[in-house]
C-alpha positions in Angstrom: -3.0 -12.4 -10.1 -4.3 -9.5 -12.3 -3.7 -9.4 -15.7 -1.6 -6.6 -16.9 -3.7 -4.1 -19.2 -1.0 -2.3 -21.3 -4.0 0.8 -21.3 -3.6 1.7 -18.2 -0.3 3.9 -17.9 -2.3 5.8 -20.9 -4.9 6.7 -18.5 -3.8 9.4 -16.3 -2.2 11.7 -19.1 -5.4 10.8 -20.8 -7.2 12.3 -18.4 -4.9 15.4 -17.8 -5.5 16.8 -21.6 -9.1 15.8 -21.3 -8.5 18.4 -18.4 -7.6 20.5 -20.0 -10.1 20.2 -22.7 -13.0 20.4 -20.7 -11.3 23.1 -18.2 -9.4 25.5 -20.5 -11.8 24.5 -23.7 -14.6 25.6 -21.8 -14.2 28.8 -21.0 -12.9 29.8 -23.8 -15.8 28.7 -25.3 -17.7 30.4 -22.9 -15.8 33.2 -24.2 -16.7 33.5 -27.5 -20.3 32.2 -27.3 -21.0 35.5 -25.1 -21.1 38.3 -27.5 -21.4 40.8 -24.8 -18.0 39.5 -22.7 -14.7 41.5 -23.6 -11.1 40.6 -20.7 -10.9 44.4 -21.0 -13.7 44.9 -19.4 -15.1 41.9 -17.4 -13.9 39.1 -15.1 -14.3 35.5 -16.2 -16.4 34.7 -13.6 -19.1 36.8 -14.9 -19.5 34.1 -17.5 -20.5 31.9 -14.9 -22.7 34.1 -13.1 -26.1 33.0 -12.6 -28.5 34.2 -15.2 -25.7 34.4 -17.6 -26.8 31.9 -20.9 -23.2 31.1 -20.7 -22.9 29.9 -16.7 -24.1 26.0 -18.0 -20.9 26.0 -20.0 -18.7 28.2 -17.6 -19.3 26.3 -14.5 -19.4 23.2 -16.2 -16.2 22.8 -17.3 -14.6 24.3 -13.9 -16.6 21.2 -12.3 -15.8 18.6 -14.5 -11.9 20.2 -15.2 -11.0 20.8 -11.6 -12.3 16.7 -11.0 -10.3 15.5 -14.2 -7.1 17.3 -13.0 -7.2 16.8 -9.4 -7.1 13.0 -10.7 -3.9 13.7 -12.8 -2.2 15.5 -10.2 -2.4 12.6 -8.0 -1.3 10.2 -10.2 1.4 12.3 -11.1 2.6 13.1 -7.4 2.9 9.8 -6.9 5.5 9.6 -9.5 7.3 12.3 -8.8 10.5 12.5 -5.6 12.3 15.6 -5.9 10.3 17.8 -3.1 10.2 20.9 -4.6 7.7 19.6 -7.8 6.6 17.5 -5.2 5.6 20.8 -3.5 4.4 22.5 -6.8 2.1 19.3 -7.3 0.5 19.5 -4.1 -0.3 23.2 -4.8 -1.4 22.3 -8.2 -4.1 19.7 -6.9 -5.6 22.4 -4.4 -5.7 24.7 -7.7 -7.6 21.8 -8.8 -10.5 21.4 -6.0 -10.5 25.0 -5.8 -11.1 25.3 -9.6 -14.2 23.0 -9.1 -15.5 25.1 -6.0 -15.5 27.9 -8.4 -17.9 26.3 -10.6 -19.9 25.2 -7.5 -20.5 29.0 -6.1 -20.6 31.1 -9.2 -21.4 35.1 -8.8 -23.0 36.5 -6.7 -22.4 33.7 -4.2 -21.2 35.1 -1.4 -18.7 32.3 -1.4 -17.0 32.8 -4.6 -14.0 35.0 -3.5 -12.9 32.7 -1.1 -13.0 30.1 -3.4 -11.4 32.2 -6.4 -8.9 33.9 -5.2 -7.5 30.5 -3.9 -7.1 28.9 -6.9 -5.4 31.7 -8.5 -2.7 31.5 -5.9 -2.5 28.1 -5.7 -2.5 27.7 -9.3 0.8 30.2 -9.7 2.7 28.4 -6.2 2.1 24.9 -8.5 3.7 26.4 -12.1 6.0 28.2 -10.1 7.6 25.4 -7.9 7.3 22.9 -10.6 9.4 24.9 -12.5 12.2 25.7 -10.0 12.0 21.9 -9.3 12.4 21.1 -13.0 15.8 23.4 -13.0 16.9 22.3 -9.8 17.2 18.6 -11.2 18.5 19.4 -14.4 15.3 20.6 -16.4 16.4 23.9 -17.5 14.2 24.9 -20.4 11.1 23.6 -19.2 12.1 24.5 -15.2 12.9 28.6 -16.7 9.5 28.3 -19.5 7.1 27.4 -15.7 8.6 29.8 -13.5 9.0 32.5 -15.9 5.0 31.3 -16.6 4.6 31.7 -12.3 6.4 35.1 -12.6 4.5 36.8 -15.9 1.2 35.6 -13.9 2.0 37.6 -10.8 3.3 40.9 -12.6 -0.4 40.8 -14.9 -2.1 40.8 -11.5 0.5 43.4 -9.9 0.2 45.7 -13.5 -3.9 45.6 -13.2 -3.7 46.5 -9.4 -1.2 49.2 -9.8 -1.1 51.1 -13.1 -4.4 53.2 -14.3 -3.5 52.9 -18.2 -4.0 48.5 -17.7 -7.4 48.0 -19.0 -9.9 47.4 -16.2 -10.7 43.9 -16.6 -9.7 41.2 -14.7 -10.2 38.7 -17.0 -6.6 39.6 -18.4 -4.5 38.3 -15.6 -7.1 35.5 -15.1 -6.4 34.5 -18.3 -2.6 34.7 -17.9 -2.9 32.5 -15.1 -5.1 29.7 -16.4 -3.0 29.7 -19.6 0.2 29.0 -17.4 -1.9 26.3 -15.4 -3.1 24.3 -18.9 0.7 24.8 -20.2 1.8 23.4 -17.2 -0.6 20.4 -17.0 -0.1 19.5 -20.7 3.5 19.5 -20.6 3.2 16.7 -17.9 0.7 15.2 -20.1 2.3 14.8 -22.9 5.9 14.0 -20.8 4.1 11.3 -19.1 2.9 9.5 -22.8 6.1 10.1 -24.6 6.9 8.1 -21.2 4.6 5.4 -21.9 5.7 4.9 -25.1 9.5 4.6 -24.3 9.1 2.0 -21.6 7.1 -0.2 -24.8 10.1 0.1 -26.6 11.8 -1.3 -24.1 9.7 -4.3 -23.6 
């Protein structure tokens, strides 16, 4: 019989901030260590773009984010019951792999579109759902904060698409969408070690 190691619960929020960390942290690293890059003006992905001194860093941290989360998301889908998070967490793990295929085929890979504009969708389903799933059972600040999240992502894109005076770069409702995606990933996070810590008590 395996010995129980009282680490191991701690593991897959552990590695949902590191997620994060890597995922979010890097680009927004990427971000400021480009001089040139403004979200008025530019899409995220050109920090990734091949040639760019920044695409190391960009692509990087999609990689190694999109493999850290996509671990998360399955540990916490197998926790979770109620089918419409259960829904939102399957979406959120294709965000995941897609995430990582973004950093695979950076610009101008003919493939990049069809890997990005995946993720983006997917990434906005998973806040969304979660957060419906969240009121559904009872969750109301959290469930309203996610799909209001889900909702504010959609309008950016539908305000850049629609309206002349919304500055021309895309990187504004890219970053409206990955800030709701590392929201929604920490809040689990953090959810699942206050969980942790709880059931200690207990013992």
């Amino acid at each position: 019989m395996a010995e129980y190691d009282p680490a191991r619960p701690l593991v897959p929020p552990a590695v949902g901030l590191a997620a994060i960390a890597v995922g979010f942290g890097g680009v927004v690293y990427a971000m400021f260590a480009a001089p040139w890059f403004s979200p008025l003006y530019y899409a995220l992905s050109d920090l990734g773009a091949r040639g760019a001194a920044t695409a190391p860093i960009f692509n990087g941290a999609l990689l190694v984010g999109g493999a850290l989360g996509a671990g998360f998301v399955v540990a916490v889908l197998a926790d979770t019951d109620d089918p419409i998070r259960r829904a939102g967490g399957l979406f959120g793990l294709l965000a995941m792999l897609f995430m990582a295929l973004v950093g695979v085929f950076p610009l101008p890979d003919p493939l990049h579109g069809l890997v990005a504009v995946p993720f983006f969708l997917f990434l906005t389903l998973a806040v969304f759902l979660w957060g419906a799933g969240d009121y559904a059972v009872g969750r109301e600040f959290r469930g309203l904060v996610l799909v209001l999240l889900g909702v504010l992502h959609v309008v950016s894109w539908a305000w850049w698409f629609l309206f002349p005076w919304f500055p021309p770069g895309i990187a504004i409702p890219e970053l409206f969408g990955s800030v709701a995606f590392a929201v929604w990933g920490g809040w689990l996070a953090v959810e699942a070690f206050e969980r942790v810590r709880v059931d200690r008590d207990r013992l």
